[in-house]
C-alpha positions in Angstrom: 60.0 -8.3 -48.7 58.3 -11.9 -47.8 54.8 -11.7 -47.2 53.3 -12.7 -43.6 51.4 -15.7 -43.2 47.6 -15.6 -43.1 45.1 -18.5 -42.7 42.5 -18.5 -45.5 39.9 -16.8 -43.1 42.6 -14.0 -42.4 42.7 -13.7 -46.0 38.7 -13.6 -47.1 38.9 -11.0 -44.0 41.1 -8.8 -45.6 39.6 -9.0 -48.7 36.2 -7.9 -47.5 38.3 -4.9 -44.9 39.1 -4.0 -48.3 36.6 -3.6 -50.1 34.4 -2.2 -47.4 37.1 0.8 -47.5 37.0 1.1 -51.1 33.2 1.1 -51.2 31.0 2.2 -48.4 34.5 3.7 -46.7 35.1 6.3 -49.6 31.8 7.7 -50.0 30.8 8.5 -47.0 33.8 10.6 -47.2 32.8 11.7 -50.2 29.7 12.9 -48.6 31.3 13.9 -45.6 34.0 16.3 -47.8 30.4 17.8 -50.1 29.0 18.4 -46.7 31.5 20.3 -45.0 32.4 22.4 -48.2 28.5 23.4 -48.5 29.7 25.2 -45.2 31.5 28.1 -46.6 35.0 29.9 -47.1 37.1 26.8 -47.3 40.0 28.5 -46.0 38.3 29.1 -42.2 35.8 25.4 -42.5 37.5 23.5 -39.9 34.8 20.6 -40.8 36.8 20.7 -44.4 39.8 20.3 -43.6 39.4 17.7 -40.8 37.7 15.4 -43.8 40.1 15.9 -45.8 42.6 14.8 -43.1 40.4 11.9 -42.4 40.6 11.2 -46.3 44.1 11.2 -46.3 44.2 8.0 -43.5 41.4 6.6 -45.2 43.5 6.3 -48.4 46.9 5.8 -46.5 44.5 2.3 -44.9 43.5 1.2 -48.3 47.5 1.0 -49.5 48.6 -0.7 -46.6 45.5 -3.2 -47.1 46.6 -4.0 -50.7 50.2 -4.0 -49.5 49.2 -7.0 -47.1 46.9 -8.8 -49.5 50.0 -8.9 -52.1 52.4 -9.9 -50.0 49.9 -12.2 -48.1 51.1 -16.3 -48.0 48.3 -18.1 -46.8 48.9 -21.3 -45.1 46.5 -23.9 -44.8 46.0 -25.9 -41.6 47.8 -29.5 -41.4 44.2 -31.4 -40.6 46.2 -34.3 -40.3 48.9 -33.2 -37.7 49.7 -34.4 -34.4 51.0 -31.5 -33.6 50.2 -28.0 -33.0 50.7 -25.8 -36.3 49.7 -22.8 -38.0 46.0 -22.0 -38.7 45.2 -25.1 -36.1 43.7 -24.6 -32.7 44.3 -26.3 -29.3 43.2 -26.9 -26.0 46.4 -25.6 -23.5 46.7 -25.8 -20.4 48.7 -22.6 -18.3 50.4 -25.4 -15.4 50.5 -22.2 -13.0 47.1 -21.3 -13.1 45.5 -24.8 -14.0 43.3 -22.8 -17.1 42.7 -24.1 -20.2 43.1 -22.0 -23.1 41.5 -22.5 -27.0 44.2 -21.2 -29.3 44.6 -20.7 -32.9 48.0 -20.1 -34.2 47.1 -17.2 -37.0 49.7 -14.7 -38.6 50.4 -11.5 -36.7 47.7 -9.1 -38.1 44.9 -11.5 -37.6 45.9 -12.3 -34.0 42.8 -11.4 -31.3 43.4 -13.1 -27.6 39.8 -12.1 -26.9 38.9 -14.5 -29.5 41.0 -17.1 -29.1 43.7 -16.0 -31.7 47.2 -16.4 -30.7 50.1 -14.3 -32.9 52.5 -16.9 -34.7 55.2 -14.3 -34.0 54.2 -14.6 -29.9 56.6 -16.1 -27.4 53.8 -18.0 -26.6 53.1 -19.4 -29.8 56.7 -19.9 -30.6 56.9 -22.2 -28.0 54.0 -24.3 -28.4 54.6 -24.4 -32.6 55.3 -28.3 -33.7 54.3 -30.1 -29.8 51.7 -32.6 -29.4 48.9 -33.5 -26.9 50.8 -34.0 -24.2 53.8 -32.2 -24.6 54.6 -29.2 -22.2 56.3 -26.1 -22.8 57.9 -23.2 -20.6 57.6 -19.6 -21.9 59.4 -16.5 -20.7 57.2 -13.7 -20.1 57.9 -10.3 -18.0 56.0 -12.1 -15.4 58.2 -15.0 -15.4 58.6 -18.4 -16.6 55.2 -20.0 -17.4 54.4 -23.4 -18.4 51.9 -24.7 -20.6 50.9 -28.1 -22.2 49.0 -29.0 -25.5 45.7 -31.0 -23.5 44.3 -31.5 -27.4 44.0 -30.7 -31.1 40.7 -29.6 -31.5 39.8 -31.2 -35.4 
């Protein structure tokens, strides 16, 4: 398996996901499991055994968590660039709609649109990877064709 690309914020993210779960995560379900079986006859507490279900997923998180932070790559920004690359951000411009967007490139499970984070793995990104200010690319989405074009490189 090859790891997935992460920034270094991605990563320090992940880490502290992590460890939140691990700590504060696990004993309130601790406390959550003490409380329910204070309740009575385990075998009829529904409050048991729907903590112990939400246990289970807690746990099943946690694994997939340290699976990603072992296979993690992290892949520090190219500050001296001209063009757009992972872990660097942009100003781009969608030529249908005349908007200008603020991307970051970031790996998959870091992407957010909301903030401004734009999935490596997204046709979108794909397209835009390795241009410079200046430089336009078209995209297919189910909408259509869209084009868009690098306005800057923010530093």
């Amino acid at each position: 398996m090859t790891g997935e690309s992460i920034t270094p914020e991605g990563l320090e993210a992940l880490k502290a996901e992590l460890h939140e779960l691990e700590t504060t995560g696990r004993q309130e379900m601790s406390r959550r499991i003490e409380a329910a079986r204070s309740l009575g006859d385990l075998k009829e507490n529904a409050e048991y055994h729907i903590a112990k279900e939400d246990q289970a997923h807690l746990e099943t998180k946690i694994l997939r968590l340290r699976d990603r932070l072992r296979s993690a790559v992290v892949v520090e920004p190219d500050a001296g660039s001209a063009a757009f690359t992972f872990g660097t951000t942009a100003e781009v411009r969608d030529l249908a709609t005349d908007k200008v967007h603020t991307w970051r490139i970031v790996g998959p499970t870091e992407a957010d649109l909301g903030q401004g984070k734009l999935s490596a793995e997204s046709p979108v990104a794909a397209a835009l990877l390795g241009l410079a200010a200046g430089e336009e690319a078209t995209v297919e989405t189910p909408g259509g064709p869209r084009r868009y074009r690098i306005e800057r490189l923010a530093a």
